[in-house]
C-alpha positions as CSV (number, residue, x, y, z in Angstrom):
1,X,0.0,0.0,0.0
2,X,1.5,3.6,-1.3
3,X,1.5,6.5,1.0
4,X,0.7,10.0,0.2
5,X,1.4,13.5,2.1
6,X,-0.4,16.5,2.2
7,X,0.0,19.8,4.6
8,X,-2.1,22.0,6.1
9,X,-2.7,23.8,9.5
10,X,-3.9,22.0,12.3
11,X,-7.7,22.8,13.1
12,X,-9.3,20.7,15.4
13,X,-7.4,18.0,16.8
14,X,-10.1,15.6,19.3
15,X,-9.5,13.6,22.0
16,X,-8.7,10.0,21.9
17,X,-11.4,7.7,21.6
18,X,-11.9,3.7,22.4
19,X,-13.6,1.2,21.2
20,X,-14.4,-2.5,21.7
21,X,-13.5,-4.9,24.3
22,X,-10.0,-4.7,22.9
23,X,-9.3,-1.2,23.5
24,X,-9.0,-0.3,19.9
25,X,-8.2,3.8,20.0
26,X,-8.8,6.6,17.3
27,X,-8.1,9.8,17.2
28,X,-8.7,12.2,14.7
29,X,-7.0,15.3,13.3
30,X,-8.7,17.8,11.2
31,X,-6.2,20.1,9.0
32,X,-7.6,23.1,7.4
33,X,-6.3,24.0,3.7
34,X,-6.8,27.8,1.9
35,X,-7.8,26.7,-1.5
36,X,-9.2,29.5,-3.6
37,X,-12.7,30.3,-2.9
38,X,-13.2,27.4,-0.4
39,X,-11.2,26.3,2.4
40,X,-10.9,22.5,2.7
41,X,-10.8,20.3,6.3
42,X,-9.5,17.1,5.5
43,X,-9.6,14.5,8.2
44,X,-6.6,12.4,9.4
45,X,-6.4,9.0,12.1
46,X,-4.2,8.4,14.3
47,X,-4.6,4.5,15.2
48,X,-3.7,2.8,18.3
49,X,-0.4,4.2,19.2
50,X,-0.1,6.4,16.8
51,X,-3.0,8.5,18.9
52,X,-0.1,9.9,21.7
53,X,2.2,11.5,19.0
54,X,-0.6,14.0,18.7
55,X,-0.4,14.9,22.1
56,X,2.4,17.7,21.0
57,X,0.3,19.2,18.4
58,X,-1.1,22.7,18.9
59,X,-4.5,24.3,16.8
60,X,-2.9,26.4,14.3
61,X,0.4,24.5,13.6
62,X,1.3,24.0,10.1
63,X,1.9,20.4,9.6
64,X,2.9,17.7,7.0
65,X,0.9,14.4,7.3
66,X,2.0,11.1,5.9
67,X,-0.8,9.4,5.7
68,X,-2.7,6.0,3.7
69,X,-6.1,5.7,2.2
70,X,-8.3,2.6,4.1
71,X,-11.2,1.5,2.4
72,X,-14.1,-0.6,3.8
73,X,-17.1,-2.4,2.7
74,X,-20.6,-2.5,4.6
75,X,-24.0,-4.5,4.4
76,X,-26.3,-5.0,6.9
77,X,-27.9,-8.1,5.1
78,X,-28.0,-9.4,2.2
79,X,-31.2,-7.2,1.0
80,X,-29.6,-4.2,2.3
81,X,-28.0,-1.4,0.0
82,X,-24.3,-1.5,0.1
83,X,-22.1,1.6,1.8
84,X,-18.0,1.7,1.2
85,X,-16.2,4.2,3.8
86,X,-13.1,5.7,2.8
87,X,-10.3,7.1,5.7
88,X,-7.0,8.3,5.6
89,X,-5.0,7.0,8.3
90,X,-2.2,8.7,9.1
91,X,1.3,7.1,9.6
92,X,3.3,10.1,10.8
93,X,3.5,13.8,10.8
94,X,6.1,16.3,10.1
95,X,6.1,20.0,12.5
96,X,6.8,22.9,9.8
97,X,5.6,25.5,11.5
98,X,4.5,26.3,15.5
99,X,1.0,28.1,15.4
100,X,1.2,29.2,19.1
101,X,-2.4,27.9,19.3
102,X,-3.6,25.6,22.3
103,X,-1.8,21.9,22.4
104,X,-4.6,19.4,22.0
105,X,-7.1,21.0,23.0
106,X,-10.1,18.5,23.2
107,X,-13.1,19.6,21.0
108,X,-15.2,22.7,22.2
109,X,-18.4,22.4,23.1
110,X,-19.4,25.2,21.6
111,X,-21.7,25.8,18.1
112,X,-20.1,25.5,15.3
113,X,-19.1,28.8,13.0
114,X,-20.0,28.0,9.5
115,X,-19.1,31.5,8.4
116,X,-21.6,33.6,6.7
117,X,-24.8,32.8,5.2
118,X,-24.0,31.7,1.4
119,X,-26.8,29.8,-0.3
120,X,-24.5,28.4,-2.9
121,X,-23.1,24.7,-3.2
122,X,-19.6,24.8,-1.8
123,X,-18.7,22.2,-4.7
């Protein structure tokens, strides 16, 4: 399996979750990209151990993910539509640039800002 990288700044980074009986842990890492008109939030995962070398990430860092594409198939039965899921796990990261922001901050709370009202497609 090939493995791609992409940078961006560091916008939400939340806290580590687990599943199963087996402890399996996830922990996601959203980086924020300029692109033009529209800004792009591309979602990262940090499995397993890979969810503590987050811990020294900061909102607002610029950063350079290594990272692999997953894909996974789902049916609920056999006369049930089928759904395929897509992530990109990351394997590593890269620190290019300290944003002075927060350092893993869990995930606020608060309501989200969407920015102002636009009625157009974002696509």
């Amino acid at each position: 399996m090939s493995e791609a990288t992409v940078t961006g700044q560091v916008h939400l980074i939340e806290p580590t979750k687990s599943f199963g009986q087996k402890g399996f842990r996830k922990r996601t890492v959203v980086l924020e990209q300029a692109n033009g008109r529209f800004t792009n939030y591309l979602p990262f995962e940090f499995i397993a151990d890979s969810c503590d070398m987050v811990d020294n990430l900061g909102v607002g860092d610029t950063i350079k993910v290594t990272y692999r594409l997953t894909g996974r198939k789902w049916q609920r039965d056999e006369q049930s539509e089928v759904k395929f899921f897509l992530s990109a796990e990351a394997t590593e990261y890269e620190l290019i640039k300290a944003g002075g922001g927060a350092k893993s901050a869990p995930a606020s709370a608060d309501e989200a800002d969407f920015g102002p009202e636009d009625d157009s497609a974002p696509f």
